[in-house]
N, CA, C and O atoms as a GROMACS GRO file, in nm:
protein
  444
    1UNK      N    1   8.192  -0.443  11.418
    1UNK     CA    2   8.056  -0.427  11.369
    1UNK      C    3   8.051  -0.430  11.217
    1UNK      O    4   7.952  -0.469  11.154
    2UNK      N    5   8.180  -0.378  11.153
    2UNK     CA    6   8.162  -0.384  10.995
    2UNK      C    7   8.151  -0.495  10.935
    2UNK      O    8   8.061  -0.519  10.855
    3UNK      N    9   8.253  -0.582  10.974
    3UNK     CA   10   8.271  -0.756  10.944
    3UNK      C   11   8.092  -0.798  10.969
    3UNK      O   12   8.018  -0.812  10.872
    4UNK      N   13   8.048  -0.811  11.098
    4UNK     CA   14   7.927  -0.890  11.113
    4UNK      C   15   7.820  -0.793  11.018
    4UNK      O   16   7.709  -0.843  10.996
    5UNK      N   17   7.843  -0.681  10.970
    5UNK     CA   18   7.756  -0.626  10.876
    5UNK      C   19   7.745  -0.662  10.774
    5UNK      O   20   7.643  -0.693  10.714
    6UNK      N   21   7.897  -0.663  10.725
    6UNK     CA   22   7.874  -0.729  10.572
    6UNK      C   23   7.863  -0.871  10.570
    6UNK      O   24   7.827  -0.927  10.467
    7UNK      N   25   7.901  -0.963  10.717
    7UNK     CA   26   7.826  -1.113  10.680
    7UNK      C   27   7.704  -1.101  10.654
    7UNK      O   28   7.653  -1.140  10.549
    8UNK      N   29   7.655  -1.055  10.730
    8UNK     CA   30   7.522  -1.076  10.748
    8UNK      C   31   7.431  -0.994  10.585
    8UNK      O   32   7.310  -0.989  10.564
    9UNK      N   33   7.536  -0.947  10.503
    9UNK     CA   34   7.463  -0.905  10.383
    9UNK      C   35   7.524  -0.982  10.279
    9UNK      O   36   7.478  -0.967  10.166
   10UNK      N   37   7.624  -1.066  10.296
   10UNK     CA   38   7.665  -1.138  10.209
   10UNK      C   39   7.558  -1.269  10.198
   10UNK      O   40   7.520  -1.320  10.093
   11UNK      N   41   7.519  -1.313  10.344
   11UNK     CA   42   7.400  -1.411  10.386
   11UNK      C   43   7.269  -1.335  10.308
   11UNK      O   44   7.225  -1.407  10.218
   12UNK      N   45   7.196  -1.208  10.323
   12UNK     CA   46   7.097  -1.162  10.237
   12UNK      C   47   7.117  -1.174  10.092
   12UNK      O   48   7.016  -1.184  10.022
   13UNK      N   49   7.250  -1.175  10.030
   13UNK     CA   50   7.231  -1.137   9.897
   13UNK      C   51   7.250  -1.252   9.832
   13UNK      O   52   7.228  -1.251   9.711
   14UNK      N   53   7.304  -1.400   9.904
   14UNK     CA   54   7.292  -1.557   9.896
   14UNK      C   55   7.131  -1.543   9.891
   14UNK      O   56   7.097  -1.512   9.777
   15UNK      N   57   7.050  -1.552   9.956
   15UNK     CA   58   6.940  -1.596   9.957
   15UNK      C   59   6.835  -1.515   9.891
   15UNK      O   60   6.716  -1.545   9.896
   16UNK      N   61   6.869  -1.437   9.845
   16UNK     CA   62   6.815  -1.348   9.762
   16UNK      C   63   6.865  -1.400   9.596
   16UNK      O   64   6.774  -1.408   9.514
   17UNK      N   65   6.967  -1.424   9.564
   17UNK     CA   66   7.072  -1.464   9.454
   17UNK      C   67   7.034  -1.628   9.454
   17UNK      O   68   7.014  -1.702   9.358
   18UNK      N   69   7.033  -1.644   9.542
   18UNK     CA   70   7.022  -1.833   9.522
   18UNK      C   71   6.872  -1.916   9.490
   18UNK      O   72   6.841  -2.013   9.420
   19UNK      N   73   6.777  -1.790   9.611
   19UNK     CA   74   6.645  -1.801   9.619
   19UNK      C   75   6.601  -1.751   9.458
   19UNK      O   76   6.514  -1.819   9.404
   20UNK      N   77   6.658  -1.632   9.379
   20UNK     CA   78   6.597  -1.651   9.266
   20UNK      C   79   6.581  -1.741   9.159
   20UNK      O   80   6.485  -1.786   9.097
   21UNK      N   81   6.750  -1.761   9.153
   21UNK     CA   82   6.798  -1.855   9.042
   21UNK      C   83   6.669  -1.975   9.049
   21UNK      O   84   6.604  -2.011   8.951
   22UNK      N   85   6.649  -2.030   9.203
   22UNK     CA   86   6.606  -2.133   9.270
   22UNK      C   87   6.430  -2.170   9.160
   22UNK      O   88   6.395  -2.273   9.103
   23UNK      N   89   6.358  -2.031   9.172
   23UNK     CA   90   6.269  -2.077   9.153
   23UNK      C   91   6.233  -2.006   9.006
   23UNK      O   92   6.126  -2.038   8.954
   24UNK      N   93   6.310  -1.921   8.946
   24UNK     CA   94   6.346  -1.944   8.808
   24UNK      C   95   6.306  -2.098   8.730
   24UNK      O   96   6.217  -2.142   8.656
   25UNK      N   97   6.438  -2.150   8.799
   25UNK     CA   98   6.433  -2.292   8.781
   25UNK      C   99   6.333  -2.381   8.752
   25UNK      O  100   6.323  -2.447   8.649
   26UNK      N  101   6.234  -2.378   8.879
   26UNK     CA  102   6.117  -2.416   8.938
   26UNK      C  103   6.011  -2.423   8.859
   26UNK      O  104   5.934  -2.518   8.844
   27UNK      N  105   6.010  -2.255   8.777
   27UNK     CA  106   5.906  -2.218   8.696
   27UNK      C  107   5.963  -2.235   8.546
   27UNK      O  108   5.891  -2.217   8.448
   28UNK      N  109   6.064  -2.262   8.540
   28UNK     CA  110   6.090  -2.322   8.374
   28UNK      C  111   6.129  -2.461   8.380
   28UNK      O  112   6.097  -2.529   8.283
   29UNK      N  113   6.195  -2.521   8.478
   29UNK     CA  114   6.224  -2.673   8.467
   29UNK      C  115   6.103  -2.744   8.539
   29UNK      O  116   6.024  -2.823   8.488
   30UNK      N  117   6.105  -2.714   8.624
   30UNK     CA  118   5.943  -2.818   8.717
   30UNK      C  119   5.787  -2.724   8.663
   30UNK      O  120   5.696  -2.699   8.742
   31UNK      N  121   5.788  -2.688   8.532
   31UNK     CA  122   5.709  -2.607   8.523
   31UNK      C  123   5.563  -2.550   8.574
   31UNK      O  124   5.444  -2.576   8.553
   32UNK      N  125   5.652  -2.440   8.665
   32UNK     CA  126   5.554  -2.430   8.798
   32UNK      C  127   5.474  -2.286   8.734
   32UNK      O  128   5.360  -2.248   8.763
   33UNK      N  129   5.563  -2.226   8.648
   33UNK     CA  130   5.506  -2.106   8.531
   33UNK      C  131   5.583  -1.956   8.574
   33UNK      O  132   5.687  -1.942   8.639
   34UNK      N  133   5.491  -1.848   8.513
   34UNK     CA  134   5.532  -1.735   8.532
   34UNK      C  135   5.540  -1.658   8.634
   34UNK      O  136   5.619  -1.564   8.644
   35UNK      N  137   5.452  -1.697   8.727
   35UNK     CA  138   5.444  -1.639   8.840
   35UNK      C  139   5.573  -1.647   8.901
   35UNK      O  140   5.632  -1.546   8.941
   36UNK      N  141   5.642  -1.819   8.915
   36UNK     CA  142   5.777  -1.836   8.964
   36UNK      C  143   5.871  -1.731   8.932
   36UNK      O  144   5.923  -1.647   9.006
   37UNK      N  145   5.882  -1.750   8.819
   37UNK     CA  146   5.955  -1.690   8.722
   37UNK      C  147   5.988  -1.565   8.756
   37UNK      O  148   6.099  -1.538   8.802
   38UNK      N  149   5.890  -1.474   8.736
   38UNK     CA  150   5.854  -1.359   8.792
   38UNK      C  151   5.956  -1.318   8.867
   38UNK      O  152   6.054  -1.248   8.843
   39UNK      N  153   5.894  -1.408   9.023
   39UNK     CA  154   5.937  -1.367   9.194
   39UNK      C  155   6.098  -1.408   9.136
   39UNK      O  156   6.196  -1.347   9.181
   40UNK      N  157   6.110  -1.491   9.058
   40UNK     CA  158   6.268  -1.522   9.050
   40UNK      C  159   6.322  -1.393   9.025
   40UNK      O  160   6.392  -1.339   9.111
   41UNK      N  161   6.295  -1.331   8.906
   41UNK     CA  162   6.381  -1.194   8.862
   41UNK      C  163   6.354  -1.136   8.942
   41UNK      O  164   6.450  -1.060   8.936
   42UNK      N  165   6.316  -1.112   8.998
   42UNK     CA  166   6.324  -0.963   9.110
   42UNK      C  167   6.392  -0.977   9.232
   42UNK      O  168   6.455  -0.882   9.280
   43UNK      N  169   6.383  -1.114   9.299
   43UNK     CA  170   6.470  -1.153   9.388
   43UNK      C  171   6.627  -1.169   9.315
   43UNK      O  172   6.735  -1.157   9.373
   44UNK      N  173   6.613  -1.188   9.231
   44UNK     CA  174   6.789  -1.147   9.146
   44UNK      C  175   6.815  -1.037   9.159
   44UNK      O  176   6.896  -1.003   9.246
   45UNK      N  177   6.748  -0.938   9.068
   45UNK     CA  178   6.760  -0.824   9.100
   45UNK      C  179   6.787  -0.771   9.270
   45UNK      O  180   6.875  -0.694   9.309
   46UNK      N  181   6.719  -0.815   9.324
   46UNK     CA  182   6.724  -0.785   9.482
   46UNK      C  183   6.885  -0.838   9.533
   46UNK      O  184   6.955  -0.820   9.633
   47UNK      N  185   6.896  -0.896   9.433
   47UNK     CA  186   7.049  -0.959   9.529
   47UNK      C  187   7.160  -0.849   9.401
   47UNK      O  188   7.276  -0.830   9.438
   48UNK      N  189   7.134  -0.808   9.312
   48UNK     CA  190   7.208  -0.674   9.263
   48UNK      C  191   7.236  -0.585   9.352
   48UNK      O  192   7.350  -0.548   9.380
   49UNK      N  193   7.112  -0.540   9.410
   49UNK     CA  194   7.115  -0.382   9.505
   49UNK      C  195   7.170  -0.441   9.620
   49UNK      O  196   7.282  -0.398   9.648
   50UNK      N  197   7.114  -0.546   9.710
   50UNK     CA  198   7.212  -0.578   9.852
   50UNK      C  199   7.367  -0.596   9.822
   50UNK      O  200   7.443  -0.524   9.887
   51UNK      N  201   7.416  -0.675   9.737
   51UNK     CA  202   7.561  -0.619   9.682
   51UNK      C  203   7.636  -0.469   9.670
   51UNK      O  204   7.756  -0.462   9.695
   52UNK      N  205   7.567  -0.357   9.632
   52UNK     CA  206   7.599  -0.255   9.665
   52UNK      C  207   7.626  -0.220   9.767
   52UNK      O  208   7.719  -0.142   9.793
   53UNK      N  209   7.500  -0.303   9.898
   53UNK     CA  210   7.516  -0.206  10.047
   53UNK      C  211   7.653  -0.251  10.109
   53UNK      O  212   7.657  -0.214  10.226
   54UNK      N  213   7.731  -0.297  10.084
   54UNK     CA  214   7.857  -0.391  10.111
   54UNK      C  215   7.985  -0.306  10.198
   54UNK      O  216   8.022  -0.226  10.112
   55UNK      N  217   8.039  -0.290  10.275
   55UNK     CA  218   8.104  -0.154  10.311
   55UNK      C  219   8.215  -0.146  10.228
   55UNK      O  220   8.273  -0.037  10.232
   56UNK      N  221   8.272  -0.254  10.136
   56UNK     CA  222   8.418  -0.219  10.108
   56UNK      C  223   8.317  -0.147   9.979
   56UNK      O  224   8.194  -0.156   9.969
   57UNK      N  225   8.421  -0.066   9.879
   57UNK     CA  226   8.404  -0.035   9.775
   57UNK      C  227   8.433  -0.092   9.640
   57UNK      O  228   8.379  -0.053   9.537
   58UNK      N  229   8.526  -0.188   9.647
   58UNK     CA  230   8.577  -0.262   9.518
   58UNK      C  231   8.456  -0.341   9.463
   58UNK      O  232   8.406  -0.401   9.558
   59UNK      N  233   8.391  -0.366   9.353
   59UNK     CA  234   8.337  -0.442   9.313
   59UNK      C  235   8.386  -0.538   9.319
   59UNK      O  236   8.342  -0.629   9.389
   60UNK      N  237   8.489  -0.546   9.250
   60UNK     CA  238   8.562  -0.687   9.185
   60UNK      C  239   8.582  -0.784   9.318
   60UNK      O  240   8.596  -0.905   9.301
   61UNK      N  241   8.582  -0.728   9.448
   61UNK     CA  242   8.639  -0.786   9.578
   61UNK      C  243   8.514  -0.842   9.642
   61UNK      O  244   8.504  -0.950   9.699
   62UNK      N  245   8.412  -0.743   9.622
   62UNK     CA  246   8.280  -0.781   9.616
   62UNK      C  247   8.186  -0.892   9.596
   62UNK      O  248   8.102  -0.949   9.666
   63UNK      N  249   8.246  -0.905   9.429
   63UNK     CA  250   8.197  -1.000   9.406
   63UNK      C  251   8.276  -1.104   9.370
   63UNK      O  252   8.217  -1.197   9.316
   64UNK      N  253   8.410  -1.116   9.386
   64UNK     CA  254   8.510  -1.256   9.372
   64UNK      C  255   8.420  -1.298   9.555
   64UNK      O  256   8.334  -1.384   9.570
   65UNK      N  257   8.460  -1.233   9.635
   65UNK     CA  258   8.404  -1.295   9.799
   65UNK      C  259   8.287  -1.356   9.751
   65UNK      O  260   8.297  -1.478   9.741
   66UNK      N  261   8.167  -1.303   9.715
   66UNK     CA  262   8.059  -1.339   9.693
   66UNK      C  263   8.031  -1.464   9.665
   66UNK      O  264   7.966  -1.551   9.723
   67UNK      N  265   8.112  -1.461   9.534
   67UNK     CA  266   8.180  -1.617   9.484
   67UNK      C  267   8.161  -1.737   9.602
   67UNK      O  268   8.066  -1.811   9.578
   68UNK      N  269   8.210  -1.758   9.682
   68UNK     CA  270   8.280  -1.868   9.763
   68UNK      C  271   8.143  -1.848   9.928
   68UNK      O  272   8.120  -1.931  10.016
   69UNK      N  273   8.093  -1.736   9.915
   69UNK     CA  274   7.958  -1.752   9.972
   69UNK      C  275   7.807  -1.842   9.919
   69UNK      O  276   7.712  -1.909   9.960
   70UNK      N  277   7.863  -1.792   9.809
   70UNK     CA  278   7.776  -1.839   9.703
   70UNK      C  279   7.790  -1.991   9.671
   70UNK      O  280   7.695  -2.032   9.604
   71UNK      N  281   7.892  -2.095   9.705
   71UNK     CA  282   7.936  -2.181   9.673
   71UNK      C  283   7.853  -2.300   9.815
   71UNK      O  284   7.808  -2.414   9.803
   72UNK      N  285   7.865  -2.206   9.944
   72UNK     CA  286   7.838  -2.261  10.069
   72UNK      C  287   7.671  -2.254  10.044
   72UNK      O  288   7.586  -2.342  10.046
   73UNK      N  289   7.664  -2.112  10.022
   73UNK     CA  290   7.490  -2.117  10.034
   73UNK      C  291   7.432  -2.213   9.922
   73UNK      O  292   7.315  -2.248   9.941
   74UNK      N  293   7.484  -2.251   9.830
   74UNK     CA  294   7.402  -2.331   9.736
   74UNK      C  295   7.375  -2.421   9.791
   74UNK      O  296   7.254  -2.442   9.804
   75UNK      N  297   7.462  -2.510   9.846
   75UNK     CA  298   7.459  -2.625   9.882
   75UNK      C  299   7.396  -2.644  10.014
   75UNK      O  300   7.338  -2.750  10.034
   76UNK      N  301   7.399  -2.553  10.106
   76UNK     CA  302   7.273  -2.544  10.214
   76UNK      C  303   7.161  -2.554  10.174
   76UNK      O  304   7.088  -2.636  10.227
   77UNK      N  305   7.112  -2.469  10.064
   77UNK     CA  306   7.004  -2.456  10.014
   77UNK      C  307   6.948  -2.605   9.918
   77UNK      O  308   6.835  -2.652   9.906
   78UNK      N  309   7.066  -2.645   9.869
   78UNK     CA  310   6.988  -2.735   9.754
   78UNK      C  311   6.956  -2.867   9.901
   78UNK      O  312   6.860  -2.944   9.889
   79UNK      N  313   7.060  -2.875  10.044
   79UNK     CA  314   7.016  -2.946  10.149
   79UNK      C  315   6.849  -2.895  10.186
   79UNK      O  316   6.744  -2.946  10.146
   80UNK      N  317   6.867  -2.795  10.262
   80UNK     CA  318   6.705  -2.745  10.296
   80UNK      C  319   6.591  -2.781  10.203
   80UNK      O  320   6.483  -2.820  10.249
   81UNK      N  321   6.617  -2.768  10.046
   81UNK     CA  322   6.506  -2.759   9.963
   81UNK      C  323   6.490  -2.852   9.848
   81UNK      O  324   6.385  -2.876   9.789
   82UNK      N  325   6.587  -2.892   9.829
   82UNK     CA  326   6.639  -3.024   9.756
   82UNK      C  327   6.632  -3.190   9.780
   82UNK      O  328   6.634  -3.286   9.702
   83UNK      N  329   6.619  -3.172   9.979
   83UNK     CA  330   6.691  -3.340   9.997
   83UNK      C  331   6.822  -3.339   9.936
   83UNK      O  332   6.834  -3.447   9.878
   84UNK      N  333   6.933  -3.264   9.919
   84UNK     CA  334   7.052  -3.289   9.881
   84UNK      C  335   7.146  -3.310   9.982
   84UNK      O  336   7.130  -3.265  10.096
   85UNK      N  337   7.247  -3.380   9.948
   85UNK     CA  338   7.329  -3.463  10.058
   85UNK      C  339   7.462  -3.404   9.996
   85UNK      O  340   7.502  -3.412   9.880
   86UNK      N  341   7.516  -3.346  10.100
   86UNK     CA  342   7.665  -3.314  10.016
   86UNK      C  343   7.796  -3.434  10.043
   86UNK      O  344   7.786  -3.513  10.137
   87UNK      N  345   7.857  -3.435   9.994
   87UNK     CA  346   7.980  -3.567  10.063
   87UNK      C  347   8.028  -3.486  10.101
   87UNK      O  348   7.979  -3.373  10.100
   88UNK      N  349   8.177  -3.525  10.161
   88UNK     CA  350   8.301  -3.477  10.219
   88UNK      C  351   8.363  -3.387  10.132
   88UNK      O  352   8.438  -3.296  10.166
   89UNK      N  353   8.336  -3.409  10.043
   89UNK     CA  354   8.451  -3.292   9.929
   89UNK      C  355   8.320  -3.203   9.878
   89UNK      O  356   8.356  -3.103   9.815
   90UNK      N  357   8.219  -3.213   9.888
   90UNK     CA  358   8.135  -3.114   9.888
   90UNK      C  359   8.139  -2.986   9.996
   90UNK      O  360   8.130  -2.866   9.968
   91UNK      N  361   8.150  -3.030  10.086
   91UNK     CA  362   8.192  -2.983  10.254
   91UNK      C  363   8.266  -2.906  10.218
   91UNK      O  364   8.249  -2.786  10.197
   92UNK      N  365   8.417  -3.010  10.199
   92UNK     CA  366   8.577  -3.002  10.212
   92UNK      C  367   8.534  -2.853  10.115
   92UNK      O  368   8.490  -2.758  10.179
   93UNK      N  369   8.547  -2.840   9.979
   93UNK     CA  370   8.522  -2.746   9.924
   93UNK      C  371   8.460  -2.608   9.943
   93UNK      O  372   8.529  -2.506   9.935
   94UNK      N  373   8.324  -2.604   9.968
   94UNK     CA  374   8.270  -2.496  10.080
   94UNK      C  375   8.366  -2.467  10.211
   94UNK      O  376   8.382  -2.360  10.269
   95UNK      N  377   8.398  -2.536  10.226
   95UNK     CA  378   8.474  -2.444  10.368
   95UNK      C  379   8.580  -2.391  10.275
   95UNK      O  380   8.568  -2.269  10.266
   96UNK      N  381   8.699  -2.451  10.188
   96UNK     CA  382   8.747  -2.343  10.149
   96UNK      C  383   8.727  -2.217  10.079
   96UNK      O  384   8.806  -2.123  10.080
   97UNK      N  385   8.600  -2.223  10.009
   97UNK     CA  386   8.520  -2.095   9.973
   97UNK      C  387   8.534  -2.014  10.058
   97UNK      O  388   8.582  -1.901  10.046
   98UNK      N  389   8.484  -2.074  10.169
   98UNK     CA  390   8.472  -1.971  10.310
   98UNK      C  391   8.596  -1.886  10.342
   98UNK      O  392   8.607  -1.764  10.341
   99UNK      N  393   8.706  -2.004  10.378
   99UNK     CA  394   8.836  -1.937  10.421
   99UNK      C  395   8.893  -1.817  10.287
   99UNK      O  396   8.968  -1.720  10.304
  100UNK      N  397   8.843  -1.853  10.186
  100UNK     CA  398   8.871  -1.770  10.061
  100UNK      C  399   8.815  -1.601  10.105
  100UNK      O  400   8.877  -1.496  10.124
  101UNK      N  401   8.658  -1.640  10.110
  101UNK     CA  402   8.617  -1.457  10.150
  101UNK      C  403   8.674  -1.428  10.288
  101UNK      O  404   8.708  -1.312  10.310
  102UNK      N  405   8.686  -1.503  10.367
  102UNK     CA  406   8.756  -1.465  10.470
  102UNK      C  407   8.847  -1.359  10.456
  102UNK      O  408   8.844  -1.244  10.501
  103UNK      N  409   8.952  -1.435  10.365
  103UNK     CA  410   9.090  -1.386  10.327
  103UNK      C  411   9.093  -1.242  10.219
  103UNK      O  412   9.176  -1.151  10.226
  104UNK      N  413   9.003  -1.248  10.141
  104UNK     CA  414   8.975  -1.134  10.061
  104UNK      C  415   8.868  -1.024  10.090
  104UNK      O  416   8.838  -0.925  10.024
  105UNK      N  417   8.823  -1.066  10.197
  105UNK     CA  418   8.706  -0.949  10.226
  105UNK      C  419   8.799  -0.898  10.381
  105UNK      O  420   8.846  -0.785  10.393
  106UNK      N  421   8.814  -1.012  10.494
  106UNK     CA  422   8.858  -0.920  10.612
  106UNK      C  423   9.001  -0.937  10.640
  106UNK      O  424   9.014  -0.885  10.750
  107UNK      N  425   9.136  -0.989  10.598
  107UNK     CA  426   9.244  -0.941  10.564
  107UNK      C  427   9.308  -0.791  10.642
  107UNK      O  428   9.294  -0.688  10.576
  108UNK      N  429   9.337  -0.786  10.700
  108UNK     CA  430   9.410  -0.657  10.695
  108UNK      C  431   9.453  -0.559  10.619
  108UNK      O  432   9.575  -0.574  10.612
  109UNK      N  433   9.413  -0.444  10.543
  109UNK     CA  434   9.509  -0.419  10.459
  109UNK      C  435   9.548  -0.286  10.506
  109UNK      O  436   9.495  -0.226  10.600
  110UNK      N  437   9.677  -0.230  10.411
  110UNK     CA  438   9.680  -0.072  10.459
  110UNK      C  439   9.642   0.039  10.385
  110UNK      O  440   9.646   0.052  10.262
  111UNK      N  441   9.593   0.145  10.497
  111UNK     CA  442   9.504   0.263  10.409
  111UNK      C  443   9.620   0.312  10.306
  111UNK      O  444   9.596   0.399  10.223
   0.00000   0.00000   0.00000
């Protein structure tokens, strides 16, 4: 149950983290204005505090994993919202992100 807990908050704090940057963006490059802008910082912020709820305690482990979540969800996202097409080494790459938090978040280790 811990593992599918913290996926499933590593997935909230992607889309919270990606979704801000996203329309940040939106509202200073496609200048959509402040309002974007706005919802951007706070959904950043929002992906600060879901990082906390995380069960391990290390930051640093925290957020190196985060990293390589962060690498997969972009590129879903810039697919969903973008029309972006990833190639094979776009892929190839994201999955090893993946196997990366895999390896540093659920690992075995000893107490």
């Amino acid at each position: 149950m811990t593992v599918l807990r913290s996926i499933l908050l590593f997935a909230l704090a992607a889309l919270a983290e990606i979704g801000g940057a996203w329309l940040v963006w939106q509202g200073v490059r496609e200048h959509r204005g402040r309002l974007w802008i706005g919802a951007g910082v706070i959904a950043l912020g929002a992906y600060g505090f879901v990082a906390t709820l995380q069960p391990d305690a290390n930051f640093g482990r925290i957020l190196a994993a985060y990293g390589g979540v962060f690498v997969a969800g972009s590129l879903l996202w810039a697919m969903a919202l973008d029309g972006f097409r990833p190639d094979r080494y776009d892929v190839t790459g994201a999955l090893l992100c993946l196997a990366g938090v895999a390896v540093i978040m659920y690992a075995p280790r000893p107490t």
